[in-house]
C-alpha positions in Angstrom: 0.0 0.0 0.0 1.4 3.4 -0.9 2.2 6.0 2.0 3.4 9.0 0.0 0.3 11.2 -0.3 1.3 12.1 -4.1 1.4 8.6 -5.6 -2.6 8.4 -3.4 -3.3 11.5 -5.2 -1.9 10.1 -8.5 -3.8 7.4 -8.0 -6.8 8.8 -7.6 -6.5 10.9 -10.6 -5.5 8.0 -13.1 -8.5 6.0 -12.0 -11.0 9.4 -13.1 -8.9 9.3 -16.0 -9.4 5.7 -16.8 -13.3 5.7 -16.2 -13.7 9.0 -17.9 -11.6 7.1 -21.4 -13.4 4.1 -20.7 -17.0 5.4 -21.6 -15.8 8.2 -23.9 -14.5 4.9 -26.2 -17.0 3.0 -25.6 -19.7 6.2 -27.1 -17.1 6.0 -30.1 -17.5 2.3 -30.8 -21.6 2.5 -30.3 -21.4 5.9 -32.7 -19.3 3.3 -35.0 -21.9 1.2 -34.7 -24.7 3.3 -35.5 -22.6 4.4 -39.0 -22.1 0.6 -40.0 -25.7 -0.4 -39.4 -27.5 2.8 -40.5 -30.1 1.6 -43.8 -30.4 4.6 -45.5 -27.8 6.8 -47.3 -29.2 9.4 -45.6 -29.0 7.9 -41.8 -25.4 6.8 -42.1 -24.4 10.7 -43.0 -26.2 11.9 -40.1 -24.7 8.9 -37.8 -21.0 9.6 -39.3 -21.2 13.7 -39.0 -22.4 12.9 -35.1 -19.0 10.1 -35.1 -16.3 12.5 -37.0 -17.0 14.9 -34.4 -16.6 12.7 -31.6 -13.5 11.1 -33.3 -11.8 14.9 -34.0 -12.8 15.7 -29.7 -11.3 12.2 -28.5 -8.2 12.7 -30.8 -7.9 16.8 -29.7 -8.3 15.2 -25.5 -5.6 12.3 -26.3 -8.4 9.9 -25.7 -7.2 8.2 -28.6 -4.5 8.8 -31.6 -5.1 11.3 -34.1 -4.2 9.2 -36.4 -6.7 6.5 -35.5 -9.2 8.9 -35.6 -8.3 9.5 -39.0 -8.3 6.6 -40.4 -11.7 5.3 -39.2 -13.0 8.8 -39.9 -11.6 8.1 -43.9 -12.8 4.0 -43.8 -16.6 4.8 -42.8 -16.7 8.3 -44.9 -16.4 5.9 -47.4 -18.7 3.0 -46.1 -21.4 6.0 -45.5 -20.8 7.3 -49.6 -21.5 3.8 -50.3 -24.7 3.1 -49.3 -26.3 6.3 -50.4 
């Protein structure tokens, strides 16, 4: 068990940190979701404006890599052009 009161602190802080990433990807991959499922040409735009916006705000907060986001914002762009 840790006595220092900076590595409790630190700990404290990476678990907030943790939680907070934990359901900000997990709203990523259900807005994924929502793209790859969407029927219409029509509902997949809406669903992948909502998920490039998310993508561009986890990638700006270092939830995840910018590059990532890039790439699944490119692969389901074109998924989305394809069904309409």
């Amino acid at each position: 068990m840790p006595r220092s009161r900076t590595v409790i602190k630190r700990q404290r802080q990476t678990e907030r940190r943790h939680l907070r990433r934990k359901s900000e990807r997990s709203e990523l991959k259900t807005l994924e979701r929502s793209v790859r499922s969407a029927a219409s040409g029509d509902a997949a735009k809406a669903s992948f404006k909502n998920l490039a916006k998310a993508l561009d705000q986890a990638a700006a907060n270092g939830t995840i890599h910018p590059n990532k986001a890039a790439r699944k914002k490119s692969r389901l762009a074109k998924l989305a052009n394809k069904t309409s």
